[in-house]
HTML snippet that shows the backbone in 3Dmol.js (N, CA, C, O; Angstrom):
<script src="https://3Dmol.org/build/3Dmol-min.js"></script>
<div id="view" style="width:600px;height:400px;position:relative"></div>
<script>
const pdb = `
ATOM      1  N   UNK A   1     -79.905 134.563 142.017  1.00  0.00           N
ATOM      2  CA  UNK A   1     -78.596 135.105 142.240  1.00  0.00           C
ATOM      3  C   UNK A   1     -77.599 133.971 142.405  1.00  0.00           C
ATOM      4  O   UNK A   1     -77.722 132.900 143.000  1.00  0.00           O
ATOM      5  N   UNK A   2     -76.534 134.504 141.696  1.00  0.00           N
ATOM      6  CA  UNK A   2     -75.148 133.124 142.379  1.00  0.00           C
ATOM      7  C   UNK A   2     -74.458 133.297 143.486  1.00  0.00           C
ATOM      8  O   UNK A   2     -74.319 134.345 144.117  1.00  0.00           O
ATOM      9  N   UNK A   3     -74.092 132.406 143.679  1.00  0.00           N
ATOM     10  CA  UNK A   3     -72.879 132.310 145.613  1.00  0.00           C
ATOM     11  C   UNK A   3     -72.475 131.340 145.169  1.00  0.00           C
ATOM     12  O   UNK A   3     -72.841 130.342 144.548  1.00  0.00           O
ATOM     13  N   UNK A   4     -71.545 131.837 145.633  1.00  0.00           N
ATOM     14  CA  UNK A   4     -69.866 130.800 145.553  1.00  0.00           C
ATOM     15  C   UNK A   4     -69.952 129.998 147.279  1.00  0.00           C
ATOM     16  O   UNK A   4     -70.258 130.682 148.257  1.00  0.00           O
ATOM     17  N   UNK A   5     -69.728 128.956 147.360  1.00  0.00           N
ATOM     18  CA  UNK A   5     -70.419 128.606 148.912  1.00  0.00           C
ATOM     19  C   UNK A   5     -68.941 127.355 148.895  1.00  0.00           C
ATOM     20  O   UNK A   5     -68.480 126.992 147.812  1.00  0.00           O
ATOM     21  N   UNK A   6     -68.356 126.823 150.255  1.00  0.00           N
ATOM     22  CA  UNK A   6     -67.497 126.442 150.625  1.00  0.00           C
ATOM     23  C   UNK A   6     -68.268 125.159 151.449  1.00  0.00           C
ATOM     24  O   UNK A   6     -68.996 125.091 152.439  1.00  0.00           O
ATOM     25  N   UNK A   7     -67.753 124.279 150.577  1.00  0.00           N
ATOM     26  CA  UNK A   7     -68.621 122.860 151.508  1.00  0.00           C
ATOM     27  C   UNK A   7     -67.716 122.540 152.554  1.00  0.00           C
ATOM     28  O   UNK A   7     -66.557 122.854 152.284  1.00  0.00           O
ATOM     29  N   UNK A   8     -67.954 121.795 154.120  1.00  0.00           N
ATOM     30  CA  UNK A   8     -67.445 121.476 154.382  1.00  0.00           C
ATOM     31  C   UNK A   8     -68.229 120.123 155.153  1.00  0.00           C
ATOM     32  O   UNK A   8     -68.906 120.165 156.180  1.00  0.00           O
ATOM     33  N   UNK A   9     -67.934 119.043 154.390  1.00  0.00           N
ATOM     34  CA  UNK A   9     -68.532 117.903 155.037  1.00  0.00           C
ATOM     35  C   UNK A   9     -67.924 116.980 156.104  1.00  0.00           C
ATOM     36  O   UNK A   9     -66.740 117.178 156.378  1.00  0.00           O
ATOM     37  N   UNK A  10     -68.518 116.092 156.681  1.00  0.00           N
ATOM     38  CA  UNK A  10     -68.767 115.628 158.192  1.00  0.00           C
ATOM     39  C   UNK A  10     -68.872 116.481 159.291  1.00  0.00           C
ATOM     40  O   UNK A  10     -68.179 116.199 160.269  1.00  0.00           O
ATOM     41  N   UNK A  11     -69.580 117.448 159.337  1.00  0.00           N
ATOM     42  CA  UNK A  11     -69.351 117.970 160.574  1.00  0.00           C
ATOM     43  C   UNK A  11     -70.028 117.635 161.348  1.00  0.00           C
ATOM     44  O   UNK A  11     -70.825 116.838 160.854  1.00  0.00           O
ATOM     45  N   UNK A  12     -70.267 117.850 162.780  1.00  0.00           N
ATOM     46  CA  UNK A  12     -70.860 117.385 163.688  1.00  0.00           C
ATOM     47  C   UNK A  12     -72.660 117.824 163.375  1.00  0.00           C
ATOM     48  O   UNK A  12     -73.506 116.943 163.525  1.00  0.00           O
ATOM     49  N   UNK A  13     -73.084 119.280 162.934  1.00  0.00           N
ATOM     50  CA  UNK A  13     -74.477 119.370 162.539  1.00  0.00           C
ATOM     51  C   UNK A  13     -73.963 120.589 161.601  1.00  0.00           C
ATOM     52  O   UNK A  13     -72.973 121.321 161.576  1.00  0.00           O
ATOM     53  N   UNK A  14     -75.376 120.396 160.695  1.00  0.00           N
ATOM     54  CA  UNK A  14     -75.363 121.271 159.391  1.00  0.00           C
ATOM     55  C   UNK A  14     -75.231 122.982 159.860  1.00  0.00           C
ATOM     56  O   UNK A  14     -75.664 123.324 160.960  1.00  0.00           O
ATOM     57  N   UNK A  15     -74.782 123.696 159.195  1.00  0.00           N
ATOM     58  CA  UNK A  15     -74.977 124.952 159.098  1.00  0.00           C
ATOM     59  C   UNK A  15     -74.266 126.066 158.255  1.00  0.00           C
ATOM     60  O   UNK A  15     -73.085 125.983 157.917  1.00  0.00           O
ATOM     61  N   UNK A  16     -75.113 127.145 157.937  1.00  0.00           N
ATOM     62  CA  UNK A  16     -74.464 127.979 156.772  1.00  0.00           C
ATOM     63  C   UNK A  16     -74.266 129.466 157.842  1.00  0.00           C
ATOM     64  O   UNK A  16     -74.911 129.917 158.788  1.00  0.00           O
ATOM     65  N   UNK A  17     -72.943 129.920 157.058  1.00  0.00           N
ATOM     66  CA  UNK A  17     -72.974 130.877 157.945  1.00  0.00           C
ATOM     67  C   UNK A  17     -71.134 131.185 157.656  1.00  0.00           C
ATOM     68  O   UNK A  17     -70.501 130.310 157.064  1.00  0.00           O
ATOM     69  N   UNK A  18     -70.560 132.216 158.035  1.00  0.00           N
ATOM     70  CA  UNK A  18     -69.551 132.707 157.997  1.00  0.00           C
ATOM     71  C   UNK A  18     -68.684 132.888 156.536  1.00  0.00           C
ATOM     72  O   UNK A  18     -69.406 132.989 155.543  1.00  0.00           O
ATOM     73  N   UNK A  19     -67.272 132.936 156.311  1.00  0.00           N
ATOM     74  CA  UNK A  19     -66.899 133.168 154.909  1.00  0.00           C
ATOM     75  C   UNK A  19     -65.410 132.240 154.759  1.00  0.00           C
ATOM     76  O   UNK A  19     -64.782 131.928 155.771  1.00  0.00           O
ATOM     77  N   UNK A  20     -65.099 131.981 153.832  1.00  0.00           N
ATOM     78  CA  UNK A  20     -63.662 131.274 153.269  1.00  0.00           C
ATOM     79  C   UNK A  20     -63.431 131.879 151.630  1.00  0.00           C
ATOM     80  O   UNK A  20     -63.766 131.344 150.573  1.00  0.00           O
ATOM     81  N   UNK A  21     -62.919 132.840 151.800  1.00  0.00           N
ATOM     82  CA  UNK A  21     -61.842 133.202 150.737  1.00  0.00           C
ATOM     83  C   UNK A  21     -63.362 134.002 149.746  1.00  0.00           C
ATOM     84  O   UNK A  21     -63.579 134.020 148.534  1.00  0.00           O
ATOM     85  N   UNK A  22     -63.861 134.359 150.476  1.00  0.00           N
ATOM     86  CA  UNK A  22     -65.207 134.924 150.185  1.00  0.00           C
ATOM     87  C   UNK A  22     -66.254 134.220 150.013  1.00  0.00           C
ATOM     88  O   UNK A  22     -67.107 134.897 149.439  1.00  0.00           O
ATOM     89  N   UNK A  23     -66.598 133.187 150.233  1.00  0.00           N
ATOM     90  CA  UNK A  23     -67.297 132.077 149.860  1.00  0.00           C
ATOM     91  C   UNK A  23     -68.154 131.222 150.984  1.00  0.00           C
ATOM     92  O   UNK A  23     -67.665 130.354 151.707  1.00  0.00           O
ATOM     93  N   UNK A  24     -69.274 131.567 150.981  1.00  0.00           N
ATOM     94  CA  UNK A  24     -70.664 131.299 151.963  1.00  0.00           C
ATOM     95  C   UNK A  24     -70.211 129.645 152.826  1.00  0.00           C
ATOM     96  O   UNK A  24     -70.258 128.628 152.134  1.00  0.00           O
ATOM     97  N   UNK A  25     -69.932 129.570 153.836  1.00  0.00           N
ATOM     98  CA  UNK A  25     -69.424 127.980 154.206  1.00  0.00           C
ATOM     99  C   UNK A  25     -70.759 127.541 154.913  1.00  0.00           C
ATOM    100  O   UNK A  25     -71.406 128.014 155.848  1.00  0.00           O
ATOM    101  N   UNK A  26     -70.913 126.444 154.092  1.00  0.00           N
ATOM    102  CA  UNK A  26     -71.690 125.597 154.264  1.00  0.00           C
ATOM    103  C   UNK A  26     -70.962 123.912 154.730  1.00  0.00           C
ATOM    104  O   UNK A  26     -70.185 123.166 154.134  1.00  0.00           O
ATOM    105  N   UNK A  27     -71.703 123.812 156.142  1.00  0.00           N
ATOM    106  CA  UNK A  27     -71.321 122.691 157.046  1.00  0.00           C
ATOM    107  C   UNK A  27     -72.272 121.532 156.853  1.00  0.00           C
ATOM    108  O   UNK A  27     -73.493 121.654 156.951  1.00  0.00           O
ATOM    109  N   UNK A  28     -71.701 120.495 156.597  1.00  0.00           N
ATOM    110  CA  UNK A  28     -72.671 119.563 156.043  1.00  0.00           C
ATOM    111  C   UNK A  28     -72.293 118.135 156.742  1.00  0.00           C
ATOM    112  O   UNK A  28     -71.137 117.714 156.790  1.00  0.00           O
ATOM    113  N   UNK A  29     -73.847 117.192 157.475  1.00  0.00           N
ATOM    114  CA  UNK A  29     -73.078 115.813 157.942  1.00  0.00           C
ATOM    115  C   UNK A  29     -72.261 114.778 157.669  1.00  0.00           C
ATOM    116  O   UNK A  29     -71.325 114.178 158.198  1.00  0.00           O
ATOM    117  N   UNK A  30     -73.305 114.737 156.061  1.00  0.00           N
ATOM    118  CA  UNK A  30     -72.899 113.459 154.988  1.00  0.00           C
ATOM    119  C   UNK A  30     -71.499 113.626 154.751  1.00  0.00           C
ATOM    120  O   UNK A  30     -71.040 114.764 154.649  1.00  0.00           O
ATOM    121  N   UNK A  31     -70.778 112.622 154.653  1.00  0.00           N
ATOM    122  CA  UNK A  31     -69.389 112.881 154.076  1.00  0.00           C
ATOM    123  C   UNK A  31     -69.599 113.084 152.332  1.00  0.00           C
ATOM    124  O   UNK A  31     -70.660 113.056 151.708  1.00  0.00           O
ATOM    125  N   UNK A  32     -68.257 113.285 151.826  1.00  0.00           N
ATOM    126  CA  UNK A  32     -68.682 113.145 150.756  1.00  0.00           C
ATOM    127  C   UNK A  32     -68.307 111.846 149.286  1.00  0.00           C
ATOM    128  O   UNK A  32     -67.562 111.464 148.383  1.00  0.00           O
ATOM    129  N   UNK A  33     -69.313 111.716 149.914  1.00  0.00           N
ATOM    130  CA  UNK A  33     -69.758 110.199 149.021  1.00  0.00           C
ATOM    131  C   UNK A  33     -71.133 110.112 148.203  1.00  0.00           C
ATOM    132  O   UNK A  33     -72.304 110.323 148.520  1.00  0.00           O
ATOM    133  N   UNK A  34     -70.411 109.657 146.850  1.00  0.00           N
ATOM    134  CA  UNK A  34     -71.533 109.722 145.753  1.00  0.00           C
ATOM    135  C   UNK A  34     -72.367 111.339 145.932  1.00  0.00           C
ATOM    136  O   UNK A  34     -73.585 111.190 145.841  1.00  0.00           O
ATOM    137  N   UNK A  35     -72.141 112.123 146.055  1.00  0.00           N
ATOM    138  CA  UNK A  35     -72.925 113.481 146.329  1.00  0.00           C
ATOM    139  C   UNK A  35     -73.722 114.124 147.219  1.00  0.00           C
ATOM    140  O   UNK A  35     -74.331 115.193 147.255  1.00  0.00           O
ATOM    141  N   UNK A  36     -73.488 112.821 148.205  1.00  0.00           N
ATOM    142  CA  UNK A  36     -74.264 113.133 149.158  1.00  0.00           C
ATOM    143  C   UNK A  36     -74.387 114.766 150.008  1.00  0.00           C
ATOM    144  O   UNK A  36     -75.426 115.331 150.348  1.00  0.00           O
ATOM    145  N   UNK A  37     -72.951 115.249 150.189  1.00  0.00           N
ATOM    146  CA  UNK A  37     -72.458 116.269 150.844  1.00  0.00           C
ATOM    147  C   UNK A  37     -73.270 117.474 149.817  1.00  0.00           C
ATOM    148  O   UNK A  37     -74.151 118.236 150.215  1.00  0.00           O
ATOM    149  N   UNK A  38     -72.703 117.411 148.378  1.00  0.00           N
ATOM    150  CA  UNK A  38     -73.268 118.315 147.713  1.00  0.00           C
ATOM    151  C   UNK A  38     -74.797 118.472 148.178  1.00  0.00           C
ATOM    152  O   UNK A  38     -75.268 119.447 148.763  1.00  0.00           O
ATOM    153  N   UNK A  39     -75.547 117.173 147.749  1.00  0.00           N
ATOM    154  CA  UNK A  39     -77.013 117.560 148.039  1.00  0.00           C
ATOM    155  C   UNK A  39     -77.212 117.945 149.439  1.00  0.00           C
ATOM    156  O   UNK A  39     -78.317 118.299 149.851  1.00  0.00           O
ATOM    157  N   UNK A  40     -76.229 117.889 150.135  1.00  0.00           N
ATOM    158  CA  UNK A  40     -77.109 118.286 151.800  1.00  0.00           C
ATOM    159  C   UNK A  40     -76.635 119.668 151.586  1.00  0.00           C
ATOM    160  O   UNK A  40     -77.456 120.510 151.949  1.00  0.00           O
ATOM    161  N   UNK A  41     -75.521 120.136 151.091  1.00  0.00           N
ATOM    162  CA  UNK A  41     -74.859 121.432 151.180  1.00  0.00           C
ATOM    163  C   UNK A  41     -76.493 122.060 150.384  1.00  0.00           C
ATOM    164  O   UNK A  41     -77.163 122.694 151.199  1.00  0.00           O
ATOM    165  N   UNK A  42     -76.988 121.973 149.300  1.00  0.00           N
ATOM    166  CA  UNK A  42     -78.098 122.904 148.413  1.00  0.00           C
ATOM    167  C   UNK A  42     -79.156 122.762 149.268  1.00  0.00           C
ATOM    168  O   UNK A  42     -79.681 123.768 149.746  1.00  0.00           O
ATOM    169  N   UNK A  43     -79.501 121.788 149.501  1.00  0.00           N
ATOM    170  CA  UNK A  43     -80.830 121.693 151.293  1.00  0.00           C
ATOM    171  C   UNK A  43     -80.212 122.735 152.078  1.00  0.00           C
ATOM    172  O   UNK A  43     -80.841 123.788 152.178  1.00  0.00           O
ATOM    173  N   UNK A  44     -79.319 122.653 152.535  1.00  0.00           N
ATOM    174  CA  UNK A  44     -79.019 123.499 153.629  1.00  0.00           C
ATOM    175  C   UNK A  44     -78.728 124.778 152.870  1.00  0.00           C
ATOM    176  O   UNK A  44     -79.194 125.613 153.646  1.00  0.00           O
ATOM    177  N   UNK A  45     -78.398 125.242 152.157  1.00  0.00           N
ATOM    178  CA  UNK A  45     -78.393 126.943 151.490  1.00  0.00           C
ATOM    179  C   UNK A  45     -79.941 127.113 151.096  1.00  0.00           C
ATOM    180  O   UNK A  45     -80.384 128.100 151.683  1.00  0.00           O
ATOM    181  N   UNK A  46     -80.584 126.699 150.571  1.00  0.00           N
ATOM    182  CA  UNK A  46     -82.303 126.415 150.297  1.00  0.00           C
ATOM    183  C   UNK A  46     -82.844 126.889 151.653  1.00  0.00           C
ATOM    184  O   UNK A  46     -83.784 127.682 151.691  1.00  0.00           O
ATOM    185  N   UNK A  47     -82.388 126.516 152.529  1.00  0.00           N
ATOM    186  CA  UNK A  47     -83.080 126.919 154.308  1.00  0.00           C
ATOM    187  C   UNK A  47     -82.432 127.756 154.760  1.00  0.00           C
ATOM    188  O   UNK A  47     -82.773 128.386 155.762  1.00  0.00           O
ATOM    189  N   UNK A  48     -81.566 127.909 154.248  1.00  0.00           N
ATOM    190  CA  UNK A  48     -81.086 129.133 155.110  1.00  0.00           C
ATOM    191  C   UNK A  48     -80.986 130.908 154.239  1.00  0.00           C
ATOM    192  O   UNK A  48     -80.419 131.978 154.459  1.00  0.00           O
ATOM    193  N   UNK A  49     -82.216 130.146 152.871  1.00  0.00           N
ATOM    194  CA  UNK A  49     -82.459 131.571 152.462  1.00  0.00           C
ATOM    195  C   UNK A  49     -84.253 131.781 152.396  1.00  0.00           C
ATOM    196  O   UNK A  49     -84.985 132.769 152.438  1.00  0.00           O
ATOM    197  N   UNK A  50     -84.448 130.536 152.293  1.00  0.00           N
ATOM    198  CA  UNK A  50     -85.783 130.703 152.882  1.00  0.00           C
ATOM    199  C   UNK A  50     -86.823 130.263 151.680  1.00  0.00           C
ATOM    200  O   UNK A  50     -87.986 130.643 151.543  1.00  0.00           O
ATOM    201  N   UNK A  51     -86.010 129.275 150.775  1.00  0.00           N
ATOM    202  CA  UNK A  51     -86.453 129.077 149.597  1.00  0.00           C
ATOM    203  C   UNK A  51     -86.749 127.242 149.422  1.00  0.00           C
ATOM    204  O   UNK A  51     -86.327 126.490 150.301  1.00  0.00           O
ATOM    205  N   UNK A  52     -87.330 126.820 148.488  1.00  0.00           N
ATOM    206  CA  UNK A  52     -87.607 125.468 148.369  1.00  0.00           C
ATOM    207  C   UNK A  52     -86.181 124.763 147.852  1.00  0.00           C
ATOM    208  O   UNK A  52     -85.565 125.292 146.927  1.00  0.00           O
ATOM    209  N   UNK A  53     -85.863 123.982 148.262  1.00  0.00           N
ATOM    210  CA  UNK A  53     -84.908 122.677 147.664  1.00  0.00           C
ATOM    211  C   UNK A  53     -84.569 123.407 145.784  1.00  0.00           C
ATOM    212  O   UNK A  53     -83.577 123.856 145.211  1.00  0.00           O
ATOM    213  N   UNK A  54     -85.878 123.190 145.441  1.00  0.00           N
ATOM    214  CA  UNK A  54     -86.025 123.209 143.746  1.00  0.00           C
ATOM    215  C   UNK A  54     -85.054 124.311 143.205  1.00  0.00           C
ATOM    216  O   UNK A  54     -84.224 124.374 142.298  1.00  0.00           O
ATOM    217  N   UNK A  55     -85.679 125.402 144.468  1.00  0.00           N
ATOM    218  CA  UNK A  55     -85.168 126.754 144.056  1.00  0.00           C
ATOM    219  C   UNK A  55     -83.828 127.094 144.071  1.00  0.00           C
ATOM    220  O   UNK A  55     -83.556 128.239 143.710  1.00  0.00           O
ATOM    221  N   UNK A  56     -82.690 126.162 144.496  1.00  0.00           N
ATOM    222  CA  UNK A  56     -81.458 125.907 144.359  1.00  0.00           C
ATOM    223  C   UNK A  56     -80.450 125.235 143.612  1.00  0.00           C
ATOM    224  O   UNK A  56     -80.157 124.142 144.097  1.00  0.00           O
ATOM    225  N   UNK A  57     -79.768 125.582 142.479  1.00  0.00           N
ATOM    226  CA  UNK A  57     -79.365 124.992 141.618  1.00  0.00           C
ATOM    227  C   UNK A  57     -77.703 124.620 141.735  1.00  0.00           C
ATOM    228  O   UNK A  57     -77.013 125.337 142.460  1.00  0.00           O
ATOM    229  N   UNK A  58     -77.271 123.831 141.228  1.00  0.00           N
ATOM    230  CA  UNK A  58     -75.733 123.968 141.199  1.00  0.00           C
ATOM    231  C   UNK A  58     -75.150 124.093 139.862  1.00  0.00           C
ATOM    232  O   UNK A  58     -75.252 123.316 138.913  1.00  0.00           O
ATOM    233  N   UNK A  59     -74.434 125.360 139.964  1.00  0.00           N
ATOM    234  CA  UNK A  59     -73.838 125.745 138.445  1.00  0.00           C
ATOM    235  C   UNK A  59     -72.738 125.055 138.032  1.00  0.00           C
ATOM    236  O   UNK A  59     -72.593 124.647 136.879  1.00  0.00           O
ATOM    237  N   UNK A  60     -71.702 124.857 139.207  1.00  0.00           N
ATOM    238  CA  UNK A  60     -70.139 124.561 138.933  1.00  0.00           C
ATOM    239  C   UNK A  60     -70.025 124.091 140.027  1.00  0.00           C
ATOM    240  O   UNK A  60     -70.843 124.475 140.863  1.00  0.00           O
ATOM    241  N   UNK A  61     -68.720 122.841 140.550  1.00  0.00           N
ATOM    242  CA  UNK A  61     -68.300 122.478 141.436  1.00  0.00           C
ATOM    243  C   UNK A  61     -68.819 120.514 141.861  1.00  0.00           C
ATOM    244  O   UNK A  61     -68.871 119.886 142.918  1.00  0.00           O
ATOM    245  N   UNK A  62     -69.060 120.208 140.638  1.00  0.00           N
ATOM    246  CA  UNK A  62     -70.026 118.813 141.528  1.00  0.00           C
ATOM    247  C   UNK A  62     -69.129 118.077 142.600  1.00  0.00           C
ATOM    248  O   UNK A  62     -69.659 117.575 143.591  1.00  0.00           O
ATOM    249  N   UNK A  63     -67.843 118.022 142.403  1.00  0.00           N
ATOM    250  CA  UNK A  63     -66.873 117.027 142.814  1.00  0.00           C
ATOM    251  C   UNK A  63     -66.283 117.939 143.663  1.00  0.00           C
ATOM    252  O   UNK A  63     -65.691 117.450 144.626  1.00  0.00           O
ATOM    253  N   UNK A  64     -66.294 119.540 143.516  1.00  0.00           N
ATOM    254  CA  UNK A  64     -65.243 120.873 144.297  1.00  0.00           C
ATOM    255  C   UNK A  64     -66.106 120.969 145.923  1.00  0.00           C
ATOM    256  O   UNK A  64     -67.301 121.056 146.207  1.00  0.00           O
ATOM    257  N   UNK A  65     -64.927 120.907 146.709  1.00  0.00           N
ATOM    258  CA  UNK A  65     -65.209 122.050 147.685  1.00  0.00           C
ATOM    259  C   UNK A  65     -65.945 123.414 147.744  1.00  0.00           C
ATOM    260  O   UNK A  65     -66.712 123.991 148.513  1.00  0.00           O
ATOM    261  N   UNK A  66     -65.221 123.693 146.329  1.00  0.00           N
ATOM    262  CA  UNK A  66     -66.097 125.179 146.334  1.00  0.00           C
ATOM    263  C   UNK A  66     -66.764 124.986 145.172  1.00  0.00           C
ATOM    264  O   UNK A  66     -65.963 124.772 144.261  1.00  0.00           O
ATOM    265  N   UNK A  67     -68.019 124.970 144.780  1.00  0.00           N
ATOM    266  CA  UNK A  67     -68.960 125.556 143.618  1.00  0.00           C
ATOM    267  C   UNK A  67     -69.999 127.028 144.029  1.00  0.00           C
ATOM    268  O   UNK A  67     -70.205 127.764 144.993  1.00  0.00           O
ATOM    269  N   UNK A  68     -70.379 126.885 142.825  1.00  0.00           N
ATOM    270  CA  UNK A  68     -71.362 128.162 142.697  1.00  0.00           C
ATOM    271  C   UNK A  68     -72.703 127.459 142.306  1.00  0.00           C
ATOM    272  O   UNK A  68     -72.848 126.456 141.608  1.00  0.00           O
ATOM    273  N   UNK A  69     -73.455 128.072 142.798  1.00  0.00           N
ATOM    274  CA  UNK A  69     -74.978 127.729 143.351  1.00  0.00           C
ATOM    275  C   UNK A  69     -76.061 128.501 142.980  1.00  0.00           C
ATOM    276  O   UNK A  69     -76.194 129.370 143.841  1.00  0.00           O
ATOM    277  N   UNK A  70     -77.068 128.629 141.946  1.00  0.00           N
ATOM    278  CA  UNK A  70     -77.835 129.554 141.517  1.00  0.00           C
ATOM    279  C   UNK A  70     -79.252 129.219 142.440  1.00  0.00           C
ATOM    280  O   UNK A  70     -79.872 128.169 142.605  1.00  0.00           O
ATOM    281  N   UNK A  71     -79.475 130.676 142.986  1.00  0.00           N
ATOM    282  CA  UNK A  71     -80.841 130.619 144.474  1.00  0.00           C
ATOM    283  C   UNK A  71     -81.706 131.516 143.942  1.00  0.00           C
ATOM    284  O   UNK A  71     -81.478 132.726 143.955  1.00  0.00           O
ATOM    285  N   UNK A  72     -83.154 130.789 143.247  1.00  0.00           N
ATOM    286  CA  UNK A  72     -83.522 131.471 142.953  1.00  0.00           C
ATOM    287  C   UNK A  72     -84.480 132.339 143.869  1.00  0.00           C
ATOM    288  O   UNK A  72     -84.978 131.832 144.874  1.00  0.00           O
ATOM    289  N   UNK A  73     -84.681 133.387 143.585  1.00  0.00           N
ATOM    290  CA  UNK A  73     -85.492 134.079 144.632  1.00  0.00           C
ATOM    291  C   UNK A  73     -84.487 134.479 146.151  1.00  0.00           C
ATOM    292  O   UNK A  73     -85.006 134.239 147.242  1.00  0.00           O
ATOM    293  N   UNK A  74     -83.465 134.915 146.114  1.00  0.00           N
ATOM    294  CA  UNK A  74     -82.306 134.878 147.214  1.00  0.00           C
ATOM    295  C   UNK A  74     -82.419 136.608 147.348  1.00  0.00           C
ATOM    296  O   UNK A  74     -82.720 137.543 146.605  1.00  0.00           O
ATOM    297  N   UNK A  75     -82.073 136.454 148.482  1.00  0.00           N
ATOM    298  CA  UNK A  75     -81.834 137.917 149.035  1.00  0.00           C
ATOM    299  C   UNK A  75     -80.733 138.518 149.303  1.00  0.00           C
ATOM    300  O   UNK A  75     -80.412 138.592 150.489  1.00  0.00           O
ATOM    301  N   UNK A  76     -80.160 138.906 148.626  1.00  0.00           N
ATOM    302  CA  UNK A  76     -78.788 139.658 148.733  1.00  0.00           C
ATOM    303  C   UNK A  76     -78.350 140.261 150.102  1.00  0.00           C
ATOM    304  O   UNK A  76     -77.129 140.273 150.261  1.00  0.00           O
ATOM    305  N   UNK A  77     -79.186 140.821 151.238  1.00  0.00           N
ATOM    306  CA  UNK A  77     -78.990 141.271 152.265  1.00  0.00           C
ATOM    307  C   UNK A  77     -79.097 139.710 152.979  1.00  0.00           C
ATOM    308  O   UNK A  77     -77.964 139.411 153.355  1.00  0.00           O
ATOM    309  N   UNK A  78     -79.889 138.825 153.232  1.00  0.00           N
ATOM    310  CA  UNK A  78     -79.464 137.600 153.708  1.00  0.00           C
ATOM    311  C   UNK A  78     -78.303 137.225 153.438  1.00  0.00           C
ATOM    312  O   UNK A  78     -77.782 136.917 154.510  1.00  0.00           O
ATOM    313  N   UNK A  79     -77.491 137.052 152.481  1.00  0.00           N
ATOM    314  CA  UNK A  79     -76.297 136.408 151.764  1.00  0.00           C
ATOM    315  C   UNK A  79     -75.089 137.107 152.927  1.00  0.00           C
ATOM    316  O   UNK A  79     -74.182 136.571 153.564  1.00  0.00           O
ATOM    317  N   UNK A  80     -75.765 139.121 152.809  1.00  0.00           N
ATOM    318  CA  UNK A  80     -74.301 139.263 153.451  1.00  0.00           C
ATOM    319  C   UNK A  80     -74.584 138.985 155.269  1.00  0.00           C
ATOM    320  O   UNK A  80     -73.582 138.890 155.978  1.00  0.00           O
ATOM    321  N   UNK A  81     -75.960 138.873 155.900  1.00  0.00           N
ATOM    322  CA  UNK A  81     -75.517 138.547 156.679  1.00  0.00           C
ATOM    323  C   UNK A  81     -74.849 137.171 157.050  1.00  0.00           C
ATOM    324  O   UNK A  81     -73.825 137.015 157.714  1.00  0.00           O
ATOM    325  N   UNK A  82     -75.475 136.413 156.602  1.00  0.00           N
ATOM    326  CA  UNK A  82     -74.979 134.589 156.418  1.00  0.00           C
ATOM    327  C   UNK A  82     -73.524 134.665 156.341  1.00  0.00           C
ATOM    328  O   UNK A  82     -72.846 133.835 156.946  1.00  0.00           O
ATOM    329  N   UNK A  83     -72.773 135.964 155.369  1.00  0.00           N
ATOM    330  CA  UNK A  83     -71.317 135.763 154.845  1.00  0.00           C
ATOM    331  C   UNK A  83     -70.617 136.500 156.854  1.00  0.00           C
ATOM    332  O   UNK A  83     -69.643 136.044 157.453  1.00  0.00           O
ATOM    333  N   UNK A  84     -71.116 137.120 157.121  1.00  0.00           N
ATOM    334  CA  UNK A  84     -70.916 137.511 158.599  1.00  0.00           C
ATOM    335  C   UNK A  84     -71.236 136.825 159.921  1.00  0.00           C
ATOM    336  O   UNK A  84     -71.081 137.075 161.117  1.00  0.00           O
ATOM    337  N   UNK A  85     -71.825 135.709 159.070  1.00  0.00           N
ATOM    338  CA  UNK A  85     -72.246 134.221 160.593  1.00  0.00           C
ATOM    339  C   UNK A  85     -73.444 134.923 161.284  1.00  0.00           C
ATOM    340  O   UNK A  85     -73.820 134.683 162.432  1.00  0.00           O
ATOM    341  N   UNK A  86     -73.860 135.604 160.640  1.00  0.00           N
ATOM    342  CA  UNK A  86     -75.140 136.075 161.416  1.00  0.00           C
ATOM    343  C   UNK A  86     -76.386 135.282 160.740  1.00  0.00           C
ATOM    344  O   UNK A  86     -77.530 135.460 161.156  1.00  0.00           O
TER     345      UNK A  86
END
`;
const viewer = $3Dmol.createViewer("view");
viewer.addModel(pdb, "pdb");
viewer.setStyle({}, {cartoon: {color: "spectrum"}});
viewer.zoomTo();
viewer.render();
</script>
């Protein structure tokens, strides 16, 4: 499945959870340098659906705040609670 997910890097600790302009926000340490942020942002959506690293792809966005993210094996009822910070 795809999600549109909202990076937001340096934060104090990682976490996915709540929404921006519909879009899964994902809190990430790394700043973003050389991709670092991206790759922690797909680790951290990967765990917080319960899936391997592999199983997370990035469709669009390498350089964006916001891209879209193909999860394979994702659960649509996870997604909306995650989009509700639950």
């Amino acid at each position: 499945m795809r999600v549109t997910i909202r990076v937001r890097p340096g934060a104090g600790r990682a976490a996915v959870g709540g929404s921006y302009d519909g879009a899964l926000v994902v809190r990430v340490v790394p700043r973003a340098v050389d991709g670092r942020a991206t790759e922690a942002a797909l680790a951290a959506v990967a765990a917080a659906f319960g899936v391997p690293r592999r199983a997370v792809a990035l469709v669009t966005g390498a350089t964006a705040r916001t891209k879209v993210v193909e999860v394979d094996g994702g659960d649509p009822a996870r997604l909306g609670r995650l989009l509700t910070g639950g």
